[in-house]
ZAMARGU-4260 file (C-alpha; in steps of 0.2 Angstrom, whole numbers, plus 5000, padded with zeros to 4 digits):
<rodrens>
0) 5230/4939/5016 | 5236/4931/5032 | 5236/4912/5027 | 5229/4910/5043 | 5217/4919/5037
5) 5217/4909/5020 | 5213/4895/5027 | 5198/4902/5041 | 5189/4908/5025 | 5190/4891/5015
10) 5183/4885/5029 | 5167/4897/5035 | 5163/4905/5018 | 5154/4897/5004 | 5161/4894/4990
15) 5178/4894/4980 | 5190/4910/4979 | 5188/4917/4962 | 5202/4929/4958 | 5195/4945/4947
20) 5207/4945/4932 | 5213/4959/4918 | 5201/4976/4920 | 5190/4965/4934 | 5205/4964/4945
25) 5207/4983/4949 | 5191/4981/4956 | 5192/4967/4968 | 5208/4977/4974 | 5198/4991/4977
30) 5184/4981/4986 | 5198/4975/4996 | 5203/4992/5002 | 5189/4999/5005 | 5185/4985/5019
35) 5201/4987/5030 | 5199/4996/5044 | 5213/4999/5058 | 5205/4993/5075 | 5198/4975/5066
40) 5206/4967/5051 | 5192/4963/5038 | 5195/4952/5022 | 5183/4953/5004 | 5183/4939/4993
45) 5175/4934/4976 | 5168/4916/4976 | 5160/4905/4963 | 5147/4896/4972 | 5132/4898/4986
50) 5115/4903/4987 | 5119/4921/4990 | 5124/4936/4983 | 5135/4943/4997 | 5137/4936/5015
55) 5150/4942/5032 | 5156/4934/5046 | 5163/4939/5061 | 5177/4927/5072 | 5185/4930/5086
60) 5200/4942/5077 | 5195/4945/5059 | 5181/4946/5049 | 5176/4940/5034 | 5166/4944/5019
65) 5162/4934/5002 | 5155/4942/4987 | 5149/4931/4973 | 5157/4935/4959 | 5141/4933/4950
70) 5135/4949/4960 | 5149/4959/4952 | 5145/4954/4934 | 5125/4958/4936 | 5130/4977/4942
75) 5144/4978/4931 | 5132/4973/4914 | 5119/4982/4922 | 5127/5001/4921 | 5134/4996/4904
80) 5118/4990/4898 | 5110/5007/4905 | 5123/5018/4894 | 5124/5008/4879 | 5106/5016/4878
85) 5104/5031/4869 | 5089/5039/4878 | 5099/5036/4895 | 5112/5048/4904 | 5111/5060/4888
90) 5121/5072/4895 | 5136/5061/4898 | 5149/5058/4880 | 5137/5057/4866 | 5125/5045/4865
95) 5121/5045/4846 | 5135/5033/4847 | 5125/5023/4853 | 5115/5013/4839 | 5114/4996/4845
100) 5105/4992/4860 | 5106/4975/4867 | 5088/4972/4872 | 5089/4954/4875 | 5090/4956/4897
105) 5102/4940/4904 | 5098/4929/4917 | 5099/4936/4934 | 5104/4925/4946 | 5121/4925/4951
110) 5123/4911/4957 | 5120/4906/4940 | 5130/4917/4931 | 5146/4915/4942 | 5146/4896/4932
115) 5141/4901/4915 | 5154/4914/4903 | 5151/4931/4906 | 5158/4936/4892 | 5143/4935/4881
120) 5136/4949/4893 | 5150/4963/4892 | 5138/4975/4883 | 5150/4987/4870 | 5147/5009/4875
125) 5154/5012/4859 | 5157/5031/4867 | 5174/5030/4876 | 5167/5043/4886 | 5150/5032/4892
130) 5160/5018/4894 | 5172/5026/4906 | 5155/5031/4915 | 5149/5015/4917 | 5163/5007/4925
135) 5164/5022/4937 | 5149/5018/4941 | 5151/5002/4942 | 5164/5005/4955 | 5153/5015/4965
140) 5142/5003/4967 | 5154/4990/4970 | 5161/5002/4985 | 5146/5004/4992 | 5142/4983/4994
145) 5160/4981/5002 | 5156/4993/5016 | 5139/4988/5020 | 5145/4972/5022 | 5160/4977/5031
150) 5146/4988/5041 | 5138/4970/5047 | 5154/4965/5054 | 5159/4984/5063 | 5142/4987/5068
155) 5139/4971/5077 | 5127/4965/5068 | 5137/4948/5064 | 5142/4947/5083 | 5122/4950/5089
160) 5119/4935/5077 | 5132/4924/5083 | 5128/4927/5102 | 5108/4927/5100 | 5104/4915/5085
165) 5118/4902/5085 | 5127/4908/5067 | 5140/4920/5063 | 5135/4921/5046 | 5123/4935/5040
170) 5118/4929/5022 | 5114/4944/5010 | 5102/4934/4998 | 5083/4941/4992 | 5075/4924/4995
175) 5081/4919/5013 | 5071/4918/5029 | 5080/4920/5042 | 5075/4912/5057 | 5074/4920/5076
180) 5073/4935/5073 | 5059/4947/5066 | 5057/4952/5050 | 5058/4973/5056 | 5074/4969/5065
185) 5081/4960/5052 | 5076/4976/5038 | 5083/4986/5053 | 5097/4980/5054 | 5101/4982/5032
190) 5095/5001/5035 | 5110/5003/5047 | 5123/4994/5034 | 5116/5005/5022 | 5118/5020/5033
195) 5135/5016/5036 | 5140/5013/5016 | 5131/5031/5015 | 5140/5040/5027 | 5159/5030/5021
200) 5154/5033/5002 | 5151/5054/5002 | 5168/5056/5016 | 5175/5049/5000 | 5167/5061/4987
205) 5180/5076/4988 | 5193/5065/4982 | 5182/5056/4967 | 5175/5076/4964 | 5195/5077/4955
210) 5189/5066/4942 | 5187/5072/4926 | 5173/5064/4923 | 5166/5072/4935 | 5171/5093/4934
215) 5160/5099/4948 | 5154/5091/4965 | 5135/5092/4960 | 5141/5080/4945 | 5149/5067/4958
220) 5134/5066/4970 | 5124/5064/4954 | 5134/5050/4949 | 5136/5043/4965 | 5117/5043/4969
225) 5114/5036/4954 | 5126/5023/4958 | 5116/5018/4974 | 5097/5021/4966 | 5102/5007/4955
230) 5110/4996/4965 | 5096/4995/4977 | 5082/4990/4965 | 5095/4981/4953 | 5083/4964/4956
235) 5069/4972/4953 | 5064/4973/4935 | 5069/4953/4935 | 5060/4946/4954 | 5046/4959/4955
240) 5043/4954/4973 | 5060/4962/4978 | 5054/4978/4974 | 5041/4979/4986 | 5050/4971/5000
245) 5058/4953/5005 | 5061/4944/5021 | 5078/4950/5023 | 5077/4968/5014 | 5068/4983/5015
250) 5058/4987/4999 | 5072/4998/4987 | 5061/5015/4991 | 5063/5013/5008 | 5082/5012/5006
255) 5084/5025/4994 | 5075/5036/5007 | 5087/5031/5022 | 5100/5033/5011 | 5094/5052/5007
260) 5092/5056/5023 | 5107/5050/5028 | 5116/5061/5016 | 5105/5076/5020 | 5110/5075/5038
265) 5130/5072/5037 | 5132/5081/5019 | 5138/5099/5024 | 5150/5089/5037 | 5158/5079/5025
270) 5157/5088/5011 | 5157/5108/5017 | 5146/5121/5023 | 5131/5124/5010 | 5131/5108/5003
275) 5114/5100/5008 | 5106/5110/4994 | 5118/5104/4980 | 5113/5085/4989 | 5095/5090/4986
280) 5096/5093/4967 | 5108/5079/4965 | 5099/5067/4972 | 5082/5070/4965 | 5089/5072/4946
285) 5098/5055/4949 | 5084/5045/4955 | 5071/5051/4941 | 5083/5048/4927 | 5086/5028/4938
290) 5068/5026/4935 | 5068/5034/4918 | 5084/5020/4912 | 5077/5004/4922 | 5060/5008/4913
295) 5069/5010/4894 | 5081/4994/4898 | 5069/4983/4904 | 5056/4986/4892 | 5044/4989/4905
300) 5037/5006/4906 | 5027/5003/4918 | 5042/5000/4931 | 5045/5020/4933 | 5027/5022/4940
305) 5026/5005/4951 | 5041/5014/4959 | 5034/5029/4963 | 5020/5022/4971 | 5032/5011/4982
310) 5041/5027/4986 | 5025/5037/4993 | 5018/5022/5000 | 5038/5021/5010 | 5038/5039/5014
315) 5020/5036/5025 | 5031/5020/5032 | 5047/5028/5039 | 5045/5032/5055 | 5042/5014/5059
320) 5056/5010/5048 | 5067/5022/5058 | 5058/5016/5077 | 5065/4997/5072 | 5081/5006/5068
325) 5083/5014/5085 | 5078/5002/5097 | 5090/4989/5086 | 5104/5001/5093 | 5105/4997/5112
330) 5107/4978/5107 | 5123/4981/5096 | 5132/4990/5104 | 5140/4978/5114 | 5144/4970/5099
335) 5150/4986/5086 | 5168/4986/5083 | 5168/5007/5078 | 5154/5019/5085 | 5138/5019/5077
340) 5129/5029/5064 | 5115/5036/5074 | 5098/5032/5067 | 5093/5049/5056 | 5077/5058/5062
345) 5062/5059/5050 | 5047/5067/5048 | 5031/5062/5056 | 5019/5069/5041
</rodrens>
């Protein structure tokens, strides 16, 4: 990074620069590459302290994104915890290996665990074949917040901030209110981001569909879905208020929707002709078995069935979801440093 740059991030983003070391490192490259983008430089960072899980900021020439590195760790033990578990993902490596579950969930805050050693939370996948899954899907995930933060930057969504509410700072934690602006605007405005992480993520997909873990390309929008089902409730079985909704988020079963939709629309664009119906099936196997882990690694097997309700109750609720997100639109476009992702159409039943 520019040390221009260098120093413009010490001085707007919270926290100190953590660099990601040993297996960790390649994915802080990767987070970093997945941000650049030619028209407007964009830089990703890890830090180690701030009330947030994730925030961006727009200036004048460059944007900015911090990560807290604690973020990284929770979605990185998450996926591992999910297939150290026998009864999840049996299909993938052979989960017989897979005889000691740790049942014992650590804390969730990551503010709190970007001060503490994470290394009493690297769960063992005794399988080769699991663990090589779970840091694939780790990756995914970890793709898919470094461009839905990027998006807040391209999208305008930090520039509307910084000409309407005096701060060029969009903060990413569950617990913040943000002040000026409605709470439908401001859910809005985390279904465009998300919508744009969607769209970036499956253009990606033929390449990752060469991966061995993956031999076909139902098995990598599986994986991929999977991925993102997780990552949106990832809070939920530890801050049971995040999974209905919170002042800055949509509830997860309203972006897990988006998202599907999302894909259904752009799929056979991105990926070929005839692939909405491989999408479909992919799609609706990954999110069952997301409930299916979260339920077995939290203990709580009522979690599958509080989702599901959520889900129906967020099916009756998208069109208003998807009115807030097209009348957000006109106000960012002044803003958006790349065309928009148009807000997908959904049915009014």
């Amino acid at each position: 990074m520019p040390t221009k740059l260098q120093d413009l991030f010490d001085q707007v983003m919270p926290g100190p620069r953590i660099e990601l070391t040993g297996y960790a490192a390649g994915y802080a490259k990767m987070s970093r590459l997945v941000v650049q983008n030619n028209s407007f430089p964009i830089h990703l960072e890890f830090v180690g302290r701030g009330e947030t899980n994730a925030c961006s900021r727009v200036e004048t020439d460059a944007g900015l994104i911090a990560v807290n590195v604690g973020t990284f760790w929770v979605i990185h033990d998450t996926f591992r915890r999910m297939l150290a578990h026998h009864g999840v993902l049996k299909a993938i490596g052979d989960p017989t290996k897979e005889t000691e579950f740790p049942t014992e969930l650590p804390p969730r805050n990551a503010v709190d665990i970007a001060q503490r050693d994470i290394s009493q939370w690297f769960v063992p996948v005794n399988d080769p074949v699991r663990s090589d899954y779970a840091e694939e899907l780790t990756a995914m995930a970890l793709e898919f917040v470094s461009v839905h933060e990027a998006a807040h930057i391209l999208n305008g969504h930090c520039g509307f901030y910084q000409d309407h509410l005096n701060g060029a700072t969009l903060d990413e934690s569950v617990v913040a209110t943000p002040s000026g602006i409605s709470q439908a605007f401001r859910h809005a405005i985390e279904i465009d981001a998300d919508s744009c992480a969607v769209t970036e993520g499956m253009k990606r997909i033929r390449i990752d569909s060469l991966n061995p873990l993956f031999p076909t390309l139902e098995d990598t929008l599986f994986a991929w879905a999977f991925a993102i089902g997780v990552l949106f409730h990832i809070w939920s079985p530890y801050w049971p208020h995040v999974a209905m909704a919170s002042p800055t988020h949509p509830p997860p079963s309203t972006r897990w929707l988006f998202a599907y939709v999302t894909g259904m629309s752009g799929v056979d664009e991105w990926l070929g002709a005839g692939t909405q119906a491989t999408w479909l099936r992919a799609s609706a196997a990954a999110l069952r078995e997301c409930l299916r882990a979260y339920s077995l690694i939290s203990g709580n097997p009522e979690h599958s069935e509080l989702f599901k309700d959520a889900l129906d109750n967020g099916r009756q609720r998208m069109h208003a979801f998807h009115d807030d997100w097209r009348d957000l639109h006109p106000l960012l476009l002044p803003h958006a440093k790349i065309p928009l992702v148009a807000p997908q159409p959904v049915r009014r039943n």
